[in-house]
C-alpha positions, 0 to 999 in steps of 0.5 A: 527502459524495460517493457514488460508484459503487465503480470510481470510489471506488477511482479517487478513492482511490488517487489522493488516497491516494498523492498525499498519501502523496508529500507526507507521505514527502517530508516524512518523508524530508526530516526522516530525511535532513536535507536539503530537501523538493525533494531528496527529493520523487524518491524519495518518488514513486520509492518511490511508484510501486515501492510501487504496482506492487509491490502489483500483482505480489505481489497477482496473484501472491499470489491464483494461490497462493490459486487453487492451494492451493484446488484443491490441497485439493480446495475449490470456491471460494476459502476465507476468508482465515484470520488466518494467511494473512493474516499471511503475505501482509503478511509477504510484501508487506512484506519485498518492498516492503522488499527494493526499497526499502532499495537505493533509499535506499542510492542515492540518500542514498548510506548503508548498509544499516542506515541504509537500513533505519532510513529503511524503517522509519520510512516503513513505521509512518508507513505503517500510521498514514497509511492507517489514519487516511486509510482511515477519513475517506475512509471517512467523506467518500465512503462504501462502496455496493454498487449490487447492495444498492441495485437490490434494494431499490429 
C-alpha cells in the first residue's frame, strides 16, 4: 500500500491511468480494425491525448455554468450536483468526446461515419469498465487521505 498526499495521488493516477488505457485501446483497436497492435498504437495516444485535453476544456467550461447558474439563482455557493445534472454533464463530455473522435477514426482507418461510431463505441463501454475496475484497485493499492483529517486528529 502507497500513501500519498493527494496532488501526488492524482499525479500517479492520471499517469498509470492513461498509460495503460494507451495500451489496452491499442490493443482494443488492433482487434476492431484487424490490423497489428504498432499500426494502431498513434491513434490510441491521439485519442488519449484528445480525450485529456477534452476533459480539461468541457470540465472548465462545465463548472463557469455551474458558477453562473448558482449566481443566476441567487445561491451563496455552489449546489451539490443533482443526478440531473450529473447526467448531463456526462451526456455533454461524451457526445463531445465522441464528436472529436469519430473524424479521427474515419481518418485514419479511412471508414465511414458508422464504422467510425461502432469503434467509439466499443472504446466508450471499454472505457466505463476500465475505469471502474481501475479506479477501484488503485483505489485499494494508494488509498484516498485528506491531510486536513489527519492534522486534527494528530
Amino acid at each position: 500500500m502507497l500513501v500519498l498526499n493527494p496532488l501526488p495521488r492524482r499525479i500517479l493516477y492520471v499517469t498509470l491511468f492513461e498509460g495503460l488505457a494507451i495500451v489496452l485501446a491499442t490493443l482494443l483497436l488492433a482487434l476492431l480494425s484487424g490490423g497489428n497492435p504498432a499500426g494502431n498504437l498513434p491513434v490510441a495516444i491521439a485519442a488519449s491525448t484528445v480525450a485529456v485535453a477534452w476533459n480539461f476544456v468541457y470540465n472548465t467550461g462545465f463548472e463557469a455554468w455551474e458558477r453562473r447558474r448558482a449566481l443566476a439563482l441567487g445561491e451563496g455557493g455552489l449546489p451539490a450536483r443533482s443526478i440531473g445534472v450529473r447526467v448531463l454533464h456526462t451526456l455533454g463530455f461524451e457526445g463531445g468526446l465522441v464528436l472529436l473522435l469519430i473524424p479521427l477514426f474515419m481518418w485514419w482507418y479511412a471508414v465511414g461515419v458508422m464504422t467510425a461510431l461502432a469503434m467509439e463505441a466499443a472504446l466508450l463501454v471499454f472505457f466505463l469498465v476500465y475505469t471502474f475496475v481501475f479506479t477501484w484497485v488503485f483505489d485499494l493499492l494508494v488509498p484516498r487521505t485528506d491531510p486536513a483529517l489527519a492534522a486534527s486528529k494528530g
